[in-house]
Steps between C-alpha positions, in 0.01 A plus 500: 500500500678265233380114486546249258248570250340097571289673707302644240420171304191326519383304820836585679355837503192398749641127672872501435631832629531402822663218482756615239559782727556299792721246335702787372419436133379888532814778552319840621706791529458890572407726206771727585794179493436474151462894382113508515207595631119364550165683579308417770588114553658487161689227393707425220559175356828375247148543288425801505579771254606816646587851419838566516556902664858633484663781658725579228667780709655226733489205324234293691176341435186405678202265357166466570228230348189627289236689731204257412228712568193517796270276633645124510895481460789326668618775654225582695484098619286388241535125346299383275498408180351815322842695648721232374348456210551897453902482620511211225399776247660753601797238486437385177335826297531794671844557615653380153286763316576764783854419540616510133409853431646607840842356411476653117425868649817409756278558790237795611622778751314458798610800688354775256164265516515460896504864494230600261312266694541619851395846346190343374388367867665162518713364839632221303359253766098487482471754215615421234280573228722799364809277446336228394318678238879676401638168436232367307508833257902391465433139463165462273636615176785306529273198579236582225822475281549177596452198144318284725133374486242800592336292800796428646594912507150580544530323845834654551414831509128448668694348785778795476275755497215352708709470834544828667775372739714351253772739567526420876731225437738729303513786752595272746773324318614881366493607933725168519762642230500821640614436856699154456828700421477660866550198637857515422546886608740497837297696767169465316286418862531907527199518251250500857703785591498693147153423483382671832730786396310536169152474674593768743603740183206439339283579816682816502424613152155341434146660577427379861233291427714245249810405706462200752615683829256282684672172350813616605405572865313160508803308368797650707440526881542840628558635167253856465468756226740653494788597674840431475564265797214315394629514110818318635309227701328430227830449265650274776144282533490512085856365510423265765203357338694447187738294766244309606387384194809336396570327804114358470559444126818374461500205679126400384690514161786301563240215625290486245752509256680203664212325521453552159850363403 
């Protein structure tokens, strides 16, 4: 969500929020409205420094704020003032030293990184340890680099490199890039129906005991390995699923977004 970043200043942080919010001094909007994404209950403030992800085959970009770590942070409801006083550094310290090096290297591929990292066990969801610890390799020379005081990068990279789910943030602003551009592809609901297609080819070439026959049959009524009346049931109840979905979606949408306006 996006708010006005008054929210985050002293006592309005504790007594004031409610009341600002109700008196409409407080605008909240949908991550997605405004090309980004949040973890968990993640927020993002007009404070808030964020990483900028761009798909440069299409054109578009998604942002996402700085994972702050475990334990006690805002996105995980915390609100005290040990996690604002740590979104106040990493307003203030971090993000400048980060950011500058970023922008002088004109950005770090995360694709080839994503990969590497998937290979090395990550799901880029609740393991992240692999990606995180790719990014920091990339990023802590360039920060050690940095002609600034050696406390200041000292806690720089002990925060970079301590947080093993720093790159969540990133692979879900990079998951954001990748599929936005379908949005705007005519006939694009047919993915539900491509999709079951692809599952059922991959249950026909993979050792029994890896494809999810069982979570097909549970998903599509009457649908059983495998034959072909049942293979075209499924395709119509894949297709009709996808239907579904808009007609749920759609309108939910075009509520919230008027509400929002």
């Amino acid at each position: 969500m996006r708010a006005d970043g008054r929210v985050l200043r002293g006592e309005a942080l504790v007594m004031g929020a409610h009341d600002a919010i109700e008196a409409g001094r407080v605008a909240f909007a949908p991550c997605h409205h405004h090309d980004a994404v949040g973890p968990m209950t993640g927020m993002v403030t007009t404070r808030m420094p964020v990483f900028v992800v761009e798909n440069r085959a299409f054109g578009n970009r998604a942002h996402c704020t700085i994972n702050e770590g475990l334990g006690k942070v805002l996105r995980f409801g915390a609100n005290d003032d040990s996690v604002v006083e740590r979104l106040r550094w990493i307003e203030r310290e971090f993000a400048p030293a980060l950011g500058a090096p970023l922008r002088a290297a004109g950005g770090i591929p995360l694709k080839p990184l994503m990969a590497q990292a998937l290979q090395m066990g990550d799901e880029m969801h609740q393991r992240n340890v692999a990606a995180s610890s790719l990014f920091a390799r990339q990023v802590a020379p360039r920060l050690a680099r940095l002609e600034a005081p050696r406390e200041a990068l000292g806690r720089c990279l002990d925060f970079l490199t301590g947080n093993d789910q720093f790159f969540l943030n990133l692979a879900m602003a990079a998951g954001k890039a990748t599929m936005d551009p379908a949005r705007n592809i005519p006939g694009c609901t047919l993915v539900t129906a491509v999709t079951y297609v692809l599952c059922v080819l991959y249950g026909l070439v993979a050792p029994k005991g890896l494809h999810a026959t069982q979570l097909l049959e549970w998903m599509l009524p009457g649908f059983t390995w495998l034959s072909p009346g049942s293979f075209v049931l499924g395709l119509v109840e894949a297709f009709l699923f996808g239907v579904y979905a808009g007609l749920v979606f759609t309108p939910i949408y075009n509520f919230v977004q008027r509400r929002c306006h």
